[in-house]
C-alpha positions in Angstrom: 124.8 30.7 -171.9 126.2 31.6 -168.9 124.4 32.3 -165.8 124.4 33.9 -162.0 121.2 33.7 -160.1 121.2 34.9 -156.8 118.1 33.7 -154.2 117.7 34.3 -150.3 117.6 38.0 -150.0 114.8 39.6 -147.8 114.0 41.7 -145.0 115.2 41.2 -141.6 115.7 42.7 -138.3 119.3 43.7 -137.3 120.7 41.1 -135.3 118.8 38.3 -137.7 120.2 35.8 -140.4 120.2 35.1 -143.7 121.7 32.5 -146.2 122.4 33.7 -149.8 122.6 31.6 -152.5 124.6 32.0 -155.9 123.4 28.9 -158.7 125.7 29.3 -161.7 125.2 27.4 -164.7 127.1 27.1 -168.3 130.4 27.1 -166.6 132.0 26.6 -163.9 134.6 29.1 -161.9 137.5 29.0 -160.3 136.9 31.5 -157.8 133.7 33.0 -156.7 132.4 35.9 -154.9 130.1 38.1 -153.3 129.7 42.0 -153.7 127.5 44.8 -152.7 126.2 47.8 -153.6 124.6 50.5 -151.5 122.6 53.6 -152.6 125.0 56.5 -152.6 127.9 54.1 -152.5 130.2 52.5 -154.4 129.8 49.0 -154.6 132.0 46.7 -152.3 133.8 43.6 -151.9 132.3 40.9 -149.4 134.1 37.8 -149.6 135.3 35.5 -151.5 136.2 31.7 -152.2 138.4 29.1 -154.3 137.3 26.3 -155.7 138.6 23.9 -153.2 137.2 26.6 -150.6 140.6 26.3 -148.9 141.4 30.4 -149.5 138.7 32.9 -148.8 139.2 36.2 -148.6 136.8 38.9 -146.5 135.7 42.3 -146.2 137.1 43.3 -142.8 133.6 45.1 -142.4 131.5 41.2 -142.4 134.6 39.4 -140.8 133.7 37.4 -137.8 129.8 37.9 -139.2 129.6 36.4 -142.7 130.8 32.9 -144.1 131.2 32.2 -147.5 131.1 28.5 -149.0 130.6 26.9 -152.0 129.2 23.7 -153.4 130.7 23.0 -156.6 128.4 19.0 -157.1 125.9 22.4 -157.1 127.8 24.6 -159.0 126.4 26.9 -156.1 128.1 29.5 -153.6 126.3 30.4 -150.4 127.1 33.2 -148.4 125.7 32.9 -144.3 125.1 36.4 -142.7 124.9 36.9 -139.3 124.6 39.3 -136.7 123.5 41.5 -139.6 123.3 45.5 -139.0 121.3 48.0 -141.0 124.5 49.0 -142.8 124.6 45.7 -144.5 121.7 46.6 -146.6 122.3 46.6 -150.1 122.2 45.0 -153.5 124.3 41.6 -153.1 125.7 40.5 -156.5 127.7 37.1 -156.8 130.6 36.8 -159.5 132.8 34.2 -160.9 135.7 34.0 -162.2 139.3 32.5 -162.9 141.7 34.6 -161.5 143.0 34.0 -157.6 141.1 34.7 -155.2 143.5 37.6 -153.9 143.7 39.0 -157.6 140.2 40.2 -157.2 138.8 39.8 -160.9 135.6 38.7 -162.4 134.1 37.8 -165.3 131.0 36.9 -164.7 127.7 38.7 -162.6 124.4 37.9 -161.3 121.2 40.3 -161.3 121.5 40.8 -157.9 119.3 40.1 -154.6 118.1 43.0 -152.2 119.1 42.5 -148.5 117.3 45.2 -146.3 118.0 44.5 -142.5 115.7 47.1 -140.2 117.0 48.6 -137.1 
């Protein structure tokens, strides 16, 4: 069975930190990412990462802010927020997948981990 569990969401004040994590297990995936879904939005891309973690792709909205990375001994991708502002609150889901990292495709989801950053 395969499986995305995300971990490391929370609330905290804008201009603070946090670290996601993504733990996969049954499989592994060639490229991974991280999404998000606001209430009364649609939900977004974040970023992005191949297996080697030598092409990542970004959101130009967390660009300069967020780092995504991965540790595939782990079978794990982390994604480091910083400088966080209220309007990064939302649901953050992780995905996998085979595709490129540019073709933007997924097969795979996790529940999903609440990030709330206060003002």
């Amino acid at each position: 069975q395969v499986q995305l569990v995300e971990s490391g969401g929370g609330l905290v004040q804008a201009g603070g930190s946090l670290r996601l994590s993504c733990a996969a297990s049954g499989r592994t995936f060639s490229t991974m990412g991280w999404f998000r879904h606001a209430p009364g939005k649609e939900r977004e891309f974040v970023a992005a990462i191949s297996w080697s973690g030598g092409s990542t792709d970004y959101a130009n909205s967390v660009k300069g802010r967020f780092t995504i990375s991965r540790d595939n001994a782990k079978n794990t991708v982390y994604l480091q927020m910083n400088s966080l502002k209220p309007e990064d609150t939302a649901v953050y889901y992780c995905a996998g997948g085979s595709a490129p990292v540019t073709y933007g495709k997924y097969d795979y989801w996790g529940q999903g981990t609440q990030v709330t950053v206060s003002s």
